[in-house]
C-alpha positions in Angstrom: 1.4 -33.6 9.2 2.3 -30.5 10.1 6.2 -31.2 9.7 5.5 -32.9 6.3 3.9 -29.5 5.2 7.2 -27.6 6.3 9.4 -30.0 4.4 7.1 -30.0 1.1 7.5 -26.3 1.2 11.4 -25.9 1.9 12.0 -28.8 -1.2 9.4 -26.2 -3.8 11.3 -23.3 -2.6 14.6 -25.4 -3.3 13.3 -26.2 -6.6 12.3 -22.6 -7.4 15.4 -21.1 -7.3 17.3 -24.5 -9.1 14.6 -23.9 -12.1 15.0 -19.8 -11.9 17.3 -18.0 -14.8 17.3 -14.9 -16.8 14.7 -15.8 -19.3 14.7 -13.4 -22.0 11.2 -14.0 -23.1 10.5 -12.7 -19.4 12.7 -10.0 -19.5 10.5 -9.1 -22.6 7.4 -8.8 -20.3 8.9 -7.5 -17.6 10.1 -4.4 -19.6 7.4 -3.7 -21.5 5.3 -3.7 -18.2 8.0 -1.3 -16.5 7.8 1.5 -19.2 4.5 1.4 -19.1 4.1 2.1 -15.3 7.2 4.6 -16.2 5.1 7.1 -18.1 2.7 7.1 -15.2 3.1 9.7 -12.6 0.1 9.0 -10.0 -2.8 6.0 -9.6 -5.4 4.8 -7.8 -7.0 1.5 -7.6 -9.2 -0.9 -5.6 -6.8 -3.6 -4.1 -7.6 -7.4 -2.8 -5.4 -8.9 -1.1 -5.2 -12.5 1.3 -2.9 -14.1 3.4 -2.6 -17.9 3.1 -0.8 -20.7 5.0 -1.8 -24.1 4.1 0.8 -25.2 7.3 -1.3 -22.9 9.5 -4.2 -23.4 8.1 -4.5 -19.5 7.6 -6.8 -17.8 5.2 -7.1 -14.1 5.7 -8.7 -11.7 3.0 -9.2 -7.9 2.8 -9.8 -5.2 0.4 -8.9 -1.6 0.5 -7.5 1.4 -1.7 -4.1 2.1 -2.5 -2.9 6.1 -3.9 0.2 6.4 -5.3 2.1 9.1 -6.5 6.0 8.8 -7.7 7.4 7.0 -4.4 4.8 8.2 -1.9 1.6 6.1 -1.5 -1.5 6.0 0.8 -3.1 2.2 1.4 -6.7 2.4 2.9 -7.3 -1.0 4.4 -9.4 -2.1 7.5 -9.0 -0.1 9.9 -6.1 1.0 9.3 -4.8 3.5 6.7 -0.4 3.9 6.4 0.8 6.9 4.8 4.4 7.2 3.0 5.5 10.6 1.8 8.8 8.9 1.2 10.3 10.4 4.3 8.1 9.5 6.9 5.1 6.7 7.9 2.2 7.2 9.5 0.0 3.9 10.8 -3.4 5.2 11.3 -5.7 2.8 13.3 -9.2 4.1 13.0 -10.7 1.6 15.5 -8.5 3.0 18.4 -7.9 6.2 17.0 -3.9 6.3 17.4 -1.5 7.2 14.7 2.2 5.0 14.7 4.7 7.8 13.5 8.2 6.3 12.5 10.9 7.2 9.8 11.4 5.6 6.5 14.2 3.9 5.8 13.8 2.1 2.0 15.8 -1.3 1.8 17.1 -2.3 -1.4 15.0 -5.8 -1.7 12.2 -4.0 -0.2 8.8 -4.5 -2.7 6.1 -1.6 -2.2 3.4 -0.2 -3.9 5.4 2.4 -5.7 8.4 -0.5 -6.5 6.7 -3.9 -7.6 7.1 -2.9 -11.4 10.6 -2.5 -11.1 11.4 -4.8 -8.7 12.9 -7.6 -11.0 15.7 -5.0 -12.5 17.5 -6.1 -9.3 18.4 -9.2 -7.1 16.0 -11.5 -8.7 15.9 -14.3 -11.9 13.0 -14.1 -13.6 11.2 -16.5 -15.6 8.1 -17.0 -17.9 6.0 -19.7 -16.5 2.6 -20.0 -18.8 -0.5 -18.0 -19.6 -3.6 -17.8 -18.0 -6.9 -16.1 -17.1 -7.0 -13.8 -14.4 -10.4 -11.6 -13.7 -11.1 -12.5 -17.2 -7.9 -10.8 -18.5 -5.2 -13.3 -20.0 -2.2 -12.7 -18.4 1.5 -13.7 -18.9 2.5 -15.4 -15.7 6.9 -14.8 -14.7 8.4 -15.5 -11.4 10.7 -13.6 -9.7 13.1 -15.5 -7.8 15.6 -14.3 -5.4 18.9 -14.3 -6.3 20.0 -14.6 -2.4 17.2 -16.5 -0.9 18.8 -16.3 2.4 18.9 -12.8 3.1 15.2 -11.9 1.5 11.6 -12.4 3.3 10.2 -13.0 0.0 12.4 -15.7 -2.1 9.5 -15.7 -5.1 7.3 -12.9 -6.5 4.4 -14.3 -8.9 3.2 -11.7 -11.5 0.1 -11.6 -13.8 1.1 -9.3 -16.4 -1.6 -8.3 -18.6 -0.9 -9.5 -22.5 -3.3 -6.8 -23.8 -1.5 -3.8 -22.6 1.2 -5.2 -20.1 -0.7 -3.8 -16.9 0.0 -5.7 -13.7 -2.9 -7.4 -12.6 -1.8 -9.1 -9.5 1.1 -10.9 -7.6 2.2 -13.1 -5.1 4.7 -12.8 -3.1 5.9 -16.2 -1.6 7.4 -16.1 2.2 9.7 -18.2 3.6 7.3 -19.5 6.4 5.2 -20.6 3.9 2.5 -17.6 3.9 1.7 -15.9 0.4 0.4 -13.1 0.1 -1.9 -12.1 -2.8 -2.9 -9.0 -4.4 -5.1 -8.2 -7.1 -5.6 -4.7 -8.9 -9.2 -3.3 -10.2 -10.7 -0.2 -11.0 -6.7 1.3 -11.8 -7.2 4.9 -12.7 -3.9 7.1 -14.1 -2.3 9.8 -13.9 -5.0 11.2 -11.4 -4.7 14.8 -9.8 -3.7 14.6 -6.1 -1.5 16.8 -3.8 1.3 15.9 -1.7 -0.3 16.4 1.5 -2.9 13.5 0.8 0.4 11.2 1.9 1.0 13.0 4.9 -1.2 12.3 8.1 -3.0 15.2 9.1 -3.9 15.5 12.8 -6.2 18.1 13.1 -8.6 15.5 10.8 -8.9 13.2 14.0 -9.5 15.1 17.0 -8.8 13.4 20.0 -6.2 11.1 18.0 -3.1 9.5 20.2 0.5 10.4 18.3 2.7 7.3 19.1 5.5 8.6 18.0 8.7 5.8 17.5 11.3 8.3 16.1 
């Protein structure tokens, strides 16, 4: 059963990318969605995500927080909290109380919080699969398919785009192995006031913290 599931799921990724193409009505979408995230400097918003493999049989959910400002962010999740300032990443895991230090080094096909709204300007297809309801907003729904499928982790990213003022209102972004991951967006607040430092982990906030530090 197991192998059958593996096979279903290499022939819909094969199909993906033959059915994938430069849709204009997409690109439509996709832009309008882009300047609008363009003209914003910082956010915050509430964030739900899940993990699910049907092959695995794996169905993990968890909520948290996500801050960003220009290419830095801050994600609050379980137990864990990772700051970007751009330059450097902090892993912060509360439950242990040790702090993962390592450099940043941005790939080009890399999708984070600060890139998903322009990720389809390069090395995907993009195309405009239906509308639908989504937390009682009716979205436009486009794919994002890799152009290179071999040399990405993610070969498809699923958008909700927001018809009523183009925001993003959750994706999916499809992995090889069959996992997806799924993120939804509430409670999106612009343009708030926040400092630099709030990306930066801070120490002297956690006495007693252990530095781990992988530079």
């Amino acid at each position: 059963m197991k192998n059958r599931g593996i096979l279903l799921l290499l022939f819909s990724i094969w199909i993906g990318v033959a059915q994938a193409q430069y849709d204009p009505k997409a690109l439509v979408v996709l832009d309008a969605m882009s300047a609008k995230y363009s003209k914003i400097s910082s956010y915050k918003a509430k964030i739900k995500s899940s993990m699910v493999n049907e092959v695995d049989g794996i169905n993990e959910e968890m909520n948290g927080e996500i801050t960003v400002k220009n290419d830095m962010y801050r994600l609050k999740i379980e137990e864990q909290e990772i700051y970007n300032d751009g330059k450097t990443v902090w892993t912060f895991l509360s439950e242990i109380n040790e702090v993962n230090i390592d450099d940043y080094y941005p790939e080009d096909d890399e999708i984070t919080p600060s890139k998903i709204y322009t990720a389809y300007k390069k090395g995907y297809k993009y195309v405009l699969i239906e509308e639908t309801t989504l937390n009682g907003v009716k979205c436009d729904v486009v794919d994002l398919v890799a152009e290179n499928v071999k040399s990405t982790q993610f070969f498809k990213i699923r958008m909700f785009i927001s018809q009523k003022d183009r925001s993003l209102i959750g994706w999916t972004m499809f992995e090889k192995s069959g996992s997806q991951y799924k993120y939804t967006i509430e409670n999106f607040q612009e343009n708030i006031k926040v400092e630099d430092s709030y990306f930066k982990f801070n120490p002297a906030k956690h006495p007693g913290v252990e530095i781990v530090d992988l530079r």
